[in-house]
N, C-alpha and C positions, 0 to 999 in steps of 0.2 A: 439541567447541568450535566455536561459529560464528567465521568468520574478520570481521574487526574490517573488511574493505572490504564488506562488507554492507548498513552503513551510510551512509545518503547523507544527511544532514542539508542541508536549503535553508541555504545561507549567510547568516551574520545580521551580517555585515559586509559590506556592497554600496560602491560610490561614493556618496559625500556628496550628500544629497539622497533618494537610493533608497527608495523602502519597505521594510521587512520585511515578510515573511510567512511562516508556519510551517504546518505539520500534520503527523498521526501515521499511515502507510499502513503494511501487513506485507502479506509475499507468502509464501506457503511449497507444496511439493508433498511430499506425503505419500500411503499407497499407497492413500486416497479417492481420489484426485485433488488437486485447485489449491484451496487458500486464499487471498481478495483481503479484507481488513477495514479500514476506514480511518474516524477521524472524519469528523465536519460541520461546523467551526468555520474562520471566515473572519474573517482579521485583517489590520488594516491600522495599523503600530505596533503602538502601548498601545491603540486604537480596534476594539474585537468591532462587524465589520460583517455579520454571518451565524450562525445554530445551523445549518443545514439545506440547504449545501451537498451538494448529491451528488459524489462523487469517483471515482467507478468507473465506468466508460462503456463501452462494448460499441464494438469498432472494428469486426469482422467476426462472424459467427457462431462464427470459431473462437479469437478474439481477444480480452481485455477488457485493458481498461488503467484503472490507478489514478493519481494526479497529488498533487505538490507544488509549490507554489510561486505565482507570478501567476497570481491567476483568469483573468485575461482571454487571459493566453499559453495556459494549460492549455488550457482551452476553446477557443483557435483552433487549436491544433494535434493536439487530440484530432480536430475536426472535418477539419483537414486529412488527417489520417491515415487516417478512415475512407473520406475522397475516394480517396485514392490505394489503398485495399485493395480498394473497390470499381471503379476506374479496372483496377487489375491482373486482378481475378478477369473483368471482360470481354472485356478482351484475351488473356489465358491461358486464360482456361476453366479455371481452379483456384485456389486461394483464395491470398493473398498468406503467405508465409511468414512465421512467428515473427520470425524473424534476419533477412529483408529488412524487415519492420514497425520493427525495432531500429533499423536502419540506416539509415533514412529520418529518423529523429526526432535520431540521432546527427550525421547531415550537417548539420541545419539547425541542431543547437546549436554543431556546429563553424561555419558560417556565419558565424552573430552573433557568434561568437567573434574571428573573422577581421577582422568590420566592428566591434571594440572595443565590444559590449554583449556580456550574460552573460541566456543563457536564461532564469534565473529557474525553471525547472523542474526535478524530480525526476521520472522515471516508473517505473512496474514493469509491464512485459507480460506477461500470462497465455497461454498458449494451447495449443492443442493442433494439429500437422501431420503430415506423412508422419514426419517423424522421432521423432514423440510428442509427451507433453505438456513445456511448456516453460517457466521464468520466466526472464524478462531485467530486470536493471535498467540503465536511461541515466540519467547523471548530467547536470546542468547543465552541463559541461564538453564534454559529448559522446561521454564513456566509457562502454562496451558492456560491461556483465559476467553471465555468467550462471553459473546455481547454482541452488539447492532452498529458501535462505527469504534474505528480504531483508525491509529497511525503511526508508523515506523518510522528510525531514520532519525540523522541531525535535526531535521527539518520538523519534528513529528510534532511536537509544543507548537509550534506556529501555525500549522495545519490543524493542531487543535484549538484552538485558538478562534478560526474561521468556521470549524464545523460548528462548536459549540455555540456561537453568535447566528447562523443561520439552519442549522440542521434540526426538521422534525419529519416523521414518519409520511405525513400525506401530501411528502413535495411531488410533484408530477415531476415527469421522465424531462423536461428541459431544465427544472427548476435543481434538479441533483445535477446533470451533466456540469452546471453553471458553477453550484456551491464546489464540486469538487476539483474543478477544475480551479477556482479561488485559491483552495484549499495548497495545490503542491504550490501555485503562483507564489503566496506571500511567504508559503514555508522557506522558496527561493532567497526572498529578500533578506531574512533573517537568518540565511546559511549558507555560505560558498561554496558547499559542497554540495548543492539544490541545483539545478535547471535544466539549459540543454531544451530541450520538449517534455510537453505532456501529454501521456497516452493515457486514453478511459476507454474502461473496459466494462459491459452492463449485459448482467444475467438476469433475463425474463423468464417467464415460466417456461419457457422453452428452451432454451439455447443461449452461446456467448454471444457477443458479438463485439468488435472494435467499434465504438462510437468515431474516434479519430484522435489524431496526434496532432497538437496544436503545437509549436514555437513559441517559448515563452518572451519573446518578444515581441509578438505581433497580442500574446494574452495584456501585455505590459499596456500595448498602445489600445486595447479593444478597454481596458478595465479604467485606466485613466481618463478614458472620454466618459465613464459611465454607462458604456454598453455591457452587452454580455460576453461570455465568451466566444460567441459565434459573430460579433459585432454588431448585434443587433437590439434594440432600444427596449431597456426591463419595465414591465406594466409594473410590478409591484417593487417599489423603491425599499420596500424594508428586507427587503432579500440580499442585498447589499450591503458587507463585513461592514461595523461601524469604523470611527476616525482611525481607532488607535490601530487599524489593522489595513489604513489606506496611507501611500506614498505622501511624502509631504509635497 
């Protein structure tokens, strides 16, 4: 059972005035390596201001990080972080760590906290250091929690939802790209502020890589026939979210 603080849903009660904004991110580490999958859909209210937002960013080589919440926050402080990984890797002569990378992003949402505004952010860090590979989630609050699958975002309960029904440790590399790629799909269904495409992203022992961007319409028509996400026909049927987690 995935434990229920996993979940980090962007807050959809702010102070009066505030925007909403939502998306769907999963993180999980399985014994491929790191899975990162998140839509592309940018909202502002009831207003779709984006299909093809990118949400996963490379902070260091050994770093990547995924984001909910304020575009314009995400982006600044994605960007600050890759400052400060690459500010540290010059002055140490070795790469910025997982848990100090956490803890940088952690202090400045406690900040804004301190000066009476609310981050507006979700993040999930990926990476790999001396101590292995690694996933962290910061919440908008400033809370540091790490573990093996997480999910951001409106969408994050429904995407946990689908982890926790098919997610364990010795999925092979088709059987994750599958589950996570489920995973932002039906977050979609259960959020409007979910879709757009889905990009995955898979850290091996070596390096990133873009598995690929699917359109969650064509994931719509590949999962309603019972294929996979790639359209093609699943040997193990129990890999497959149960009823309450398929289109009527």
């Amino acid at each position: 059972m995935i434990n229920a603080m996993a979940a980090s849903p962007v807050r959809r009660r702010t102070r009066r005035g505030e925007k909403y904004y939502g998306t769907a991110s999963v993180g999980f580490i399985y014994k491929g390596g790191i899975i990162l999958c998140e839509d592309s859909r940018v909202t502002q209210g009831n207003i779709l201001r984006s299909q093809s937002m990118i949400k996963a960013f490379p902070v260091s080589n050994q770093i990547v990080a995924t984001v909910a919440g304020r575009p314009a926050e995400c982006s600044f402080w994605i960007r600050t972080l890759a400052w400060e990984s690459g500010l540290h890797e010059l002055k140490h002569n070795e790469p910025l760590p997982l848990l100090s990378a956490a803890t940088f992003i952690s202090n400045a949402a406690m900040d804004e906290k301190m000066n009476g505004h609310n981050l507006g952010m979700g993040m999930i860090l990926a990476g790999k250091d001396v101590s292995g590979p690694g996933l962290i989630r910061i919440d908008c609050e400033g809370f540091i929690y790490q573990g093996s699958v997480f999910a951001i975002g409106s969408g994050s309960e429904s995407a946990l939802g689908v982890l926790d029904d098919g997610f364990h440790y010795h999925l092979n590399d088709k059987e994750a790209y599958d589950l996570a790629y489920r995973a932002v799909y039906y977050a979609g269904l259960a959020s409007d502020t979910t879709g757009g495409a889905v990009s995955l992203h898979h850290f091996n022992k070596t390096n990133w890589k873009t598995v690929g961007i699917i359109d969650c319409q064509r994931l719509h028509n590949n999962f309603t026939l019972g294929l996979n996400y790639a359209g093609e026909e699943i040997e193990d049927m129990e890999l497959i979210p149960s009823k309450r987690f398929r289109m009527a």
